[in-house]
Structures are given as structure tokens and as C-alpha cells.
N, C-alpha and C positions, 0 to 999 in steps of 0.2 A: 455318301457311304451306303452302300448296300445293307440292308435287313439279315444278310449271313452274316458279314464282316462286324456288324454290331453284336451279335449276339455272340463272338468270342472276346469279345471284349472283357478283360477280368474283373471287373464293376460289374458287367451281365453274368457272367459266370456266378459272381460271388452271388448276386440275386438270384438265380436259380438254384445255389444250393442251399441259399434261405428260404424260398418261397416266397419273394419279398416281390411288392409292385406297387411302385411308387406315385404318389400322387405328387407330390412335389422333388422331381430329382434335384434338383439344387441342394435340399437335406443331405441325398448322397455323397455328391460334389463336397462337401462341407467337410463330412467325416471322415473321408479321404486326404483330406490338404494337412500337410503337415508342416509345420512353422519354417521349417529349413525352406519349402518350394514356395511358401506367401512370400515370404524375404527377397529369395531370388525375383519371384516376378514381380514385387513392389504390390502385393493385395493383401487385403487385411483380414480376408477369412482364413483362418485356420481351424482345428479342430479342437481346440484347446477346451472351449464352453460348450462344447456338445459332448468330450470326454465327463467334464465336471455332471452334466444332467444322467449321461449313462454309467455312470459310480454307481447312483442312486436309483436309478429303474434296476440294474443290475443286482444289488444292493436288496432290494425290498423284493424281485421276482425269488431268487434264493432263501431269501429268510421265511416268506410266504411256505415256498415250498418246504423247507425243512419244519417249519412249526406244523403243518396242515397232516405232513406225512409222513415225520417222526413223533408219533406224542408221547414213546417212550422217551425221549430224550430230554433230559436235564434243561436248564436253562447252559448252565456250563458248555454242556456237551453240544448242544445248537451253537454256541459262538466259536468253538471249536470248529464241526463242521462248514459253516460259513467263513471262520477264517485260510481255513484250507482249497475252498473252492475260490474264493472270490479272492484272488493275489494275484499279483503280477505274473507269476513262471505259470496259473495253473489257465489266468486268461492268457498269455502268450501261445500257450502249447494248442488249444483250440483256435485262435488265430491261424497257426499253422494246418490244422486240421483244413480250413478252409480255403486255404492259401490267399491268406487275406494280403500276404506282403508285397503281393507281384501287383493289387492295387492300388497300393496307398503310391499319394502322390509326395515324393521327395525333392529334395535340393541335390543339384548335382554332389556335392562334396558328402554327403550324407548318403546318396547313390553308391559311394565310392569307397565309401568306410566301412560298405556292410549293414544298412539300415534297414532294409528288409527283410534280415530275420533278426534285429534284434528286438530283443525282449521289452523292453520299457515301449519302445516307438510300436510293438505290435498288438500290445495291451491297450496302451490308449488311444491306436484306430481302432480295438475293436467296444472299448467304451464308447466313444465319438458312432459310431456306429448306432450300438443300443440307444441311443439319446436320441441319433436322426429318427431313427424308425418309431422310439414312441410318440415325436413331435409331428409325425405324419401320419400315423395310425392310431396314436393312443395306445392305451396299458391292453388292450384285446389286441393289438396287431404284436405288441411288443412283447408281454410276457408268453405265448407259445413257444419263439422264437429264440428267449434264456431258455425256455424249460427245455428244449428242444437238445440246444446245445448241452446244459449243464447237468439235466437229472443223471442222466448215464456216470457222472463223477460224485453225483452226491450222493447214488446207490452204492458204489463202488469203494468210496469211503466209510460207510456204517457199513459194511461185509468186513471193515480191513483190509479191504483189495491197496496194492500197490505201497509206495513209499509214500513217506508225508516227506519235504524238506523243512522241517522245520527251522532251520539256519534262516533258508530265504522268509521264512513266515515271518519269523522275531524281527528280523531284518527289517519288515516294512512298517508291523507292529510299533518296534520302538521309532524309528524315523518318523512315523506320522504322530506318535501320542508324544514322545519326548524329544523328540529330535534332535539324539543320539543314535549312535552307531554301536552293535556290539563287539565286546574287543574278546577275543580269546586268548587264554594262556594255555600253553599243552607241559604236562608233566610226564615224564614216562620212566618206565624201570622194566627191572628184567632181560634175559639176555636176546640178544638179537630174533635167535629162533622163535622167541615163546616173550614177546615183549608186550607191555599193558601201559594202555595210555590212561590219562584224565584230565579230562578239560573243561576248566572253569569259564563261564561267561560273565562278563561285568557290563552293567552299564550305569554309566555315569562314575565309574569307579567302585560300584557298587555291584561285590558277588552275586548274580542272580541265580546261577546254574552250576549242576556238576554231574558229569557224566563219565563214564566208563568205556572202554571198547577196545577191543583188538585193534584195531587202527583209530586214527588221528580225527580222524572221517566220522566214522563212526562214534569215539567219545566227545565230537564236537555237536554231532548232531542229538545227542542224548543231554544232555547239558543246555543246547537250545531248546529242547520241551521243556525239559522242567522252568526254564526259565520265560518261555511263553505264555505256561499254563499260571505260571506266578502273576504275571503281569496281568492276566486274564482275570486272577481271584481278586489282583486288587483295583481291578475296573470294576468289578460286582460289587 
């Protein structure tokens, strides 16, 4: 293989648009295999425990950053912010940025479902990823290359810039700390034209949230704040 044809290879793209230069590429190799294509080919690396170490590079590059250069901000308000950057949809959507899905290595069946751009499988290549790179460079090669990625969202968020999902935040929230799922009730009234929802969220059977909205949408995602930030006071 020629020196051109390697260098479009989307593993060398994705390194050039990190800056990344590896001393051990088998770390690469690593972050990219994803259990569907160990299966198919009978090997037992996957990317599963290099997701689990880049949670936590990931994890501690963010919180670093939010403490160092928010010092206005609450303790509250820094777990807020870090809850919003550091999720599933807000890692997926910077995956994308990068077009990290075109090299994660898949199982054909998982090829064929759509796996390259969904959202769980593109979050934790690009966890699995963060882990390779601080296990070959250390917290100097690896935290540049979060702040890199993720400051631009973490400024963005203390402006108010954009939406929050807060549905999908509560969502990961309660699944990892209670592991439950939130259930929503929708109530509505008024006539068609000019109609008002409200939706409660429960978990565990237990009212957490109530929210308001012109649409369904809307009073479900008002209802998952309050019930986020609930859940949030009674971690503190």
C-alpha cells in the first residue's frame, strides 16, 4: 500500500483532524473495534475497556475545564454544565463532526442496521478513542485534544447558546444512578387552535417533573429539567 492510499484511509484522516501521532497504533486499532466485528472475526479486543478509561479522561478533562474557567459558577451549575456536555447525543454529535463513523470497525449485521451513525456505538468509539490516546500519550497528549473538541460547547452553554435535551440528559442520568427509565404522562386541554399541554415525569412511579408547553415536545422537555435538576439536588 502506497504512502497516498494510506493517508486516505479514515483512521488517518480522523488523526489529522486530531493531530494525533501515534506511538503505539494498535491503541488505535483497539478504539475502533466494536463487539459486533470481534464476534464476527472470533478476537477478543474490542473497545469496550478503552470506552470505560475515556468516560473518565473525558470526565475529569471537562470538569477541570469548567472549574478553572467558570469560577462564577455554583457547584450546582458546574454539574449541570458537565452534565450537558459530557452525554451521549452531545458525544455522538462531535463524533459526527469528525466523521468518526466511517472508521469504527463493525459486524456486517450492524453495517447493515445503520451503525455508523448511531448514537450509543458513536459515543463510545469516541470514548474508546479518548482512553487510546491518553494510554499512549498521557493527560498532556490527551487533555488538548477534549479541550479542543469540547470547549467550543462548554462556552456555548454558559452564553445559553442552543438547546439543552434535557429528556435525553434525565434519560442517562436516571439509567446510570437508578436504573430506571423516565415515563411520561401528557395531559392536555383547550381547543385545538390554542391547546395546552402538561407533562408529568415519574420515576420509579414517583412524580419527579411538571412542565408546561404549547406542544407535547415542549411540556415534556420542561418537566425533564425540573426533574433533572431535582435529581441533581438530591445527589448534593
Amino acid at each position: 500500500m502506497s504512502a497516498a492510499s494510506r493517508k486516505t484511509h479514515p483512521a488517518d484522516e480522523l488523526d489529522a483532524a486530531l493531530g494525533l501521532h501515534w506511538k503505539d497504533p494498535a491503541l488505535r486499532h483497539a478504539a475502533l473495534v466494536h463487539r459486533s466485528f470481534a464476534f464476527e472475526q472470533g478476537v477478543d479486543v474490542t473497545n469496550e475497556r478503552l470506552e470505560f478509561l475515556g468516560d473518565a479522561v473525558l470526565g475529569l478533562v471537562v470538569t477541570d475545564l469548567a472549574y478553572r474557567r467558570f469560577p462564577e459558577l455554583s457547584e450546582g451549575d458546574l454539574a449541570k454544565l458537565r452534565a450537558a456536555i459530557v452525554n451521549m447525543v452531545a458525544l455522538a454529535d462531535v463524533a459526527r463532526e469528525l466523521e468518526l463513523g466511517v472508521a469504527i470497525l463493525l459486524g456486517r449485521g450492524e453495517e447493515m442496521s445503520g451503525g455508523r451513525d448511531k448514537t450509543s456505538i458513536l459515543a463510545d468509539a469516541l470514548e474508546a478513542l479518548f482512553g487510546a490516546v491518553f494510554l499512549d500519550g498521557g493527560m498532556d497528549v490527551a487533555y488538548p485534544v477534549v479541550e479542543r473538541l469540547f470547549w467550543p460547547r462548554m462556552k456555548a452553554y454558559v452564553r445559553g447558546e442552543g438547546e439543552r435535551d434535557y429528556k435525553t440528559i434525565l434519560q442517562e442520568r436516571a439509567s446510570h444512578a437508578l436504573r430506571e427509565l423516565p415515563d411520561y404522562r401528557i395531559e392536555e386541554r383547550g381547543p385545538d387552535h390554542e391547546k395546552e399541554f402538561t407533562a408529568t415525569v415519574l420515576l420509579a412511579g414517583r412524580e419527579l417533573g411538571r412542565g408546561m408547553g404549547r406542544s407535547k415536545k415542549e411540556a415534556e422537555q420542561r418537566a425533564a429539567r425540573e426533574a433533572y435538576e431535582r435529581l441533581l439536588e438530591g445527589e448534593g
